[in-house]
C-alpha positions in Angstrom: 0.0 0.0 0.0 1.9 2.9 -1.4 0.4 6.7 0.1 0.9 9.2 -3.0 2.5 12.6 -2.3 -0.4 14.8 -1.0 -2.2 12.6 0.6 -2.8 12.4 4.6 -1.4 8.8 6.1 -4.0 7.3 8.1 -3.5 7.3 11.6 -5.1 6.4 15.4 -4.8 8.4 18.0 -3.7 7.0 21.5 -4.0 8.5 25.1 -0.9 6.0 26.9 -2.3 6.3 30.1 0.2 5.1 32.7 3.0 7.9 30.6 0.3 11.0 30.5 1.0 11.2 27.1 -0.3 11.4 24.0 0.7 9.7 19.8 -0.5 8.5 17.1 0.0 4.7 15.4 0.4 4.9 11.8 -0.9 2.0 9.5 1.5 -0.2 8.3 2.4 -0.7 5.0 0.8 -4.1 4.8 -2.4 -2.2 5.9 -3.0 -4.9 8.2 -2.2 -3.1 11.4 -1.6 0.1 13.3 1.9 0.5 14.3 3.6 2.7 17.1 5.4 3.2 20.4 4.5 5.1 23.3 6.7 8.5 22.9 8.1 8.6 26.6 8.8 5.3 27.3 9.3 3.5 24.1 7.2 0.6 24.8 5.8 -0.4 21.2 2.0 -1.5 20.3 -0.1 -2.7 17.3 -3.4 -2.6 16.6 -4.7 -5.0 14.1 -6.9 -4.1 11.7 -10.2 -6.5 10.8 -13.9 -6.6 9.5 -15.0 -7.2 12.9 -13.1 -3.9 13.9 -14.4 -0.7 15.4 -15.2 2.4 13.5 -13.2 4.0 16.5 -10.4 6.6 16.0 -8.6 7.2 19.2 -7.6 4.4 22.1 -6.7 4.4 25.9 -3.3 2.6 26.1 -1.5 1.1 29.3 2.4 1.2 29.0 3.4 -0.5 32.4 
């Protein structure tokens, strides 16, 4: 899955709550998953993506 120049990546927003931060997972390339680390402690996380998915754009996250 190539993204063209112009276009936005899609993206999830997560709320790592144990850090008190804020990120966002990108989609992989695959398109099979979301992909990212929590920004202050590094810790990384995936979310898979599935028909029997949510329509949901942001997540709670638990690094510890």
């Amino acid at each position: 899955m190539e993204e063209s120049k112009g276009q936005k990546r899609p993206f999830l927003g997560v709320y790592f709550e144990s850090c008190g931060v804020y990120g966002r997972f990108y989609r992989n390339a695959e398109g099979s998953a979301y992909v990212g680390r929590c920004p202050r402690c590094g810790k990384p996380f995936k979310i898979r993506v599935g028909a029997e998915g949510t329509s949901s754009r942001f997540f709670v996250a638990t690094c510890r």
